[in-house]
C-alpha positions in Angstrom: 5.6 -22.4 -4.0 7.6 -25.2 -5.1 9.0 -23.1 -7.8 9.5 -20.8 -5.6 11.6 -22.7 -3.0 13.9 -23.9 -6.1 14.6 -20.8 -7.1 16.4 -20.2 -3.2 18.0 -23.7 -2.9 19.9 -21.7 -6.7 20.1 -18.6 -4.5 21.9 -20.3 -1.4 24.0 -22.1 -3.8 25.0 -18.7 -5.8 25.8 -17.2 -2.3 27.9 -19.9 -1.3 30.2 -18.9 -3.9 29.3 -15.2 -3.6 28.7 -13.9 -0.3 29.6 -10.2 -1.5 26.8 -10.2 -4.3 24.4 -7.9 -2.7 21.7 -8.7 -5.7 21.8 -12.0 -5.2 21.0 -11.4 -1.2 17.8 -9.3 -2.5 16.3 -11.8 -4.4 16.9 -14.2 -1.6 15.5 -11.6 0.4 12.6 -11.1 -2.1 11.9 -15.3 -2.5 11.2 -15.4 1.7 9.5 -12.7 1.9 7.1 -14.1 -0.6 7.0 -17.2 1.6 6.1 -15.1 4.2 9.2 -15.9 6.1 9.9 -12.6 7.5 12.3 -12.5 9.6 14.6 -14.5 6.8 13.6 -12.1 4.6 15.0 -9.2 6.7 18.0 -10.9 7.5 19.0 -11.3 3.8 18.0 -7.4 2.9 20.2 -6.4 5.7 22.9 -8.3 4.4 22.5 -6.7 0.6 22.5 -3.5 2.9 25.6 -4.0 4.6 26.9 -4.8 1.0 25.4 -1.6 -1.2 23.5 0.4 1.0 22.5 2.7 -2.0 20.0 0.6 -3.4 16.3 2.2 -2.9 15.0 -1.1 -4.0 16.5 -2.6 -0.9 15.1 -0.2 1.7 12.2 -0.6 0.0 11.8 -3.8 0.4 13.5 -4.4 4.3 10.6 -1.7 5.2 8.1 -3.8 4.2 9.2 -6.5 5.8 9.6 -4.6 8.7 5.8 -3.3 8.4 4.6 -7.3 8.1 6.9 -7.8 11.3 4.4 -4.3 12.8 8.5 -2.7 13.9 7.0 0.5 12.1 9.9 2.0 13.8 12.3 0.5 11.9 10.0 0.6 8.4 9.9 4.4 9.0 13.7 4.6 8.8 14.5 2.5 5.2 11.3 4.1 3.9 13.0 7.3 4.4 15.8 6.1 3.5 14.3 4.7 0.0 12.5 8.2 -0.5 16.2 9.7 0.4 17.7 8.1 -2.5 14.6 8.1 -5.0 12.4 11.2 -4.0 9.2 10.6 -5.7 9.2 6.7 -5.4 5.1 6.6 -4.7 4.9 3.3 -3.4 7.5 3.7 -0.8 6.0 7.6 0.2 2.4 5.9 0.7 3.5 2.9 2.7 5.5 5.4 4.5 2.5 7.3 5.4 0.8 3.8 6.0 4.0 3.3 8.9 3.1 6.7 10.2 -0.5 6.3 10.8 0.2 2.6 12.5 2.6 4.2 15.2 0.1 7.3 16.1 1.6 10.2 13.9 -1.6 10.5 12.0 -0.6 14.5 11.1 2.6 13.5 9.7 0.4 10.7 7.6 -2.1 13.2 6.1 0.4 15.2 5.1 1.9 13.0 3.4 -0.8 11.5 1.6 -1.4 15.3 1.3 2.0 15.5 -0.5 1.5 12.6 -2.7 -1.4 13.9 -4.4 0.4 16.8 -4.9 3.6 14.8 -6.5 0.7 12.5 -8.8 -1.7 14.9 -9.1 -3.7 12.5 -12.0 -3.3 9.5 -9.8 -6.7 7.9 -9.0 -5.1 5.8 -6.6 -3.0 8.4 -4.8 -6.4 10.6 -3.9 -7.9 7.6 -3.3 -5.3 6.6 -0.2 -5.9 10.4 1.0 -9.7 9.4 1.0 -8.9 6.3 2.9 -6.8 8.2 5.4 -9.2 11.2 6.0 -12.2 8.5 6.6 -10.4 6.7 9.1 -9.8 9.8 11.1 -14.2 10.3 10.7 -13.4 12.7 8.1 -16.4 11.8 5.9 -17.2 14.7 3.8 -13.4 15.7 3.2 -13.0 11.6 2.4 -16.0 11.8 -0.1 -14.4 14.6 -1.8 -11.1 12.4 -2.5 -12.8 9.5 -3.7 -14.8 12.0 -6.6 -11.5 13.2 -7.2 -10.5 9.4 -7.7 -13.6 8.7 -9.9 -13.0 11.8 -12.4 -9.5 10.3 -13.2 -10.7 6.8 -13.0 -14.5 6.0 -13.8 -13.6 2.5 -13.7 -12.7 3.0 -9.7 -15.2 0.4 -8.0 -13.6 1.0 -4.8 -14.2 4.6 -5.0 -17.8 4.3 -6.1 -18.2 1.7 -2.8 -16.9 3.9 0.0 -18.8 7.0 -1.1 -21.8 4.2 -1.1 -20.7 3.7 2.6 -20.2 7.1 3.4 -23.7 7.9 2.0 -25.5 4.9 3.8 -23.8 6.2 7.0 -25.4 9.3 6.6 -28.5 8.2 5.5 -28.9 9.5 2.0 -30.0 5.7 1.0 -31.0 6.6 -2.7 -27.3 8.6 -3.0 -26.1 5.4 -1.7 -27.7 3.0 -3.8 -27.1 4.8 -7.1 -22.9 4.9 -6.1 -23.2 1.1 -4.9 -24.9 0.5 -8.1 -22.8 1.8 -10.6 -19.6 0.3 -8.7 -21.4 -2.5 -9.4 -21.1 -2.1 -13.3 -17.3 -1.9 -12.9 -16.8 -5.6 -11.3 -20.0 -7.6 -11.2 -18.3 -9.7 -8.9 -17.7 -7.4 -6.1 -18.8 -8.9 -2.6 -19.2 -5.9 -0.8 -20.9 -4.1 -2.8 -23.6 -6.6 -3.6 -23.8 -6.9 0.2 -24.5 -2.9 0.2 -27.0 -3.0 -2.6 -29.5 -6.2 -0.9 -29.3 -4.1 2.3 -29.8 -0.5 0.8 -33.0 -2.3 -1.3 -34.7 -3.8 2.0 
């Protein structure tokens, strides 16, 4: 923290001198942001903005800002814009579909998950966040799929393992359950949840 606020009293200084420098506004966009001091944060991407509106990096960031703000409305528009000037920028396409599912356009989020999976095809994570999307929507069986998918390009997936647990406890297949919660289990010992799963599946 302390390290942290140093590094922006150097920023501030910088700027003093250089108000045009649009990477310096980033990382003093980037430094409150890590503070959690959103609104200061958005301020100071929207000044690199007005400065070099071509950086992706920039919308990027000002869009997740915007989502810790919950103006998904104005995430949406500098995640497009960051997907504009980089097309297959992952992280920006899936928080994209993230913004889309918080404002109601859950189609328009599928497919795009949909899309992502498509673009990273030996992603673990990218089927995973499909997964996530279809089980929100009760999509179970279509969710369990995803995470498999997940677990044949990452065994190591404990996350995977522990929502097809869920999905299986839900459903009642206890012993399916158990066996998934289980060998989650052997991929992080220390995971909470699924210990939690495991004590209640074994009562």
């Amino acid at each position: 923290m302390d390290e942290i606020l140093k590094k922006l009293d150097e920023i501030e200084n910088e700027l003093a001198q250089k108000p045009g420098d649009a990477e310096l506004w980033m990382e003093h966009g980037i430094g409150h942001q890590i503070l959690g001091n959103y609104e200061k944060s958005a301020g100071s991407f929207r000044n690199a903005l007005e400065i070099d509106s071509s950086n992706p990096s920039c919308h990027y960031n000002l869009a997740n800002t915007y989502t810790e703000l919950e103006r998904y409305e104005e995430a949406i528009t500098h995640y497009l814009k960051a997907v504009e000037l980089r097309p297959c920028h992952i992280p920006s396409l899936n928080n994209l579909a993230d913004a889309y599912e918080a404002i109601g356009e859950k189609k328009k989020s599928e497919e795009l998950f949909r899309y992502i999976t498509r673009v990273s095809p030996n992603s673990a994570l990218s089927h995973f966040n499909l997964g996530n999307a279809l089980l929100r929507n009760n999509r179970h069986i279509e969710a369990a799929r995803c995470y498999r998918q997940s677990l044949s390009l990452d065994p190591d997936f404990t996350d995977a393992y522990h929502n097809i647990a869920w999905i299986l406890k839900k459903a009642g297949a206890k012993a399916e359950a158990l066996e998934y919660a289980e060998r989650g289990l052997e991929t992080d010992p220390s995971h909470d949840s699924l210990k939690s799963m495991i004590e209640e599946l074994k009562k």
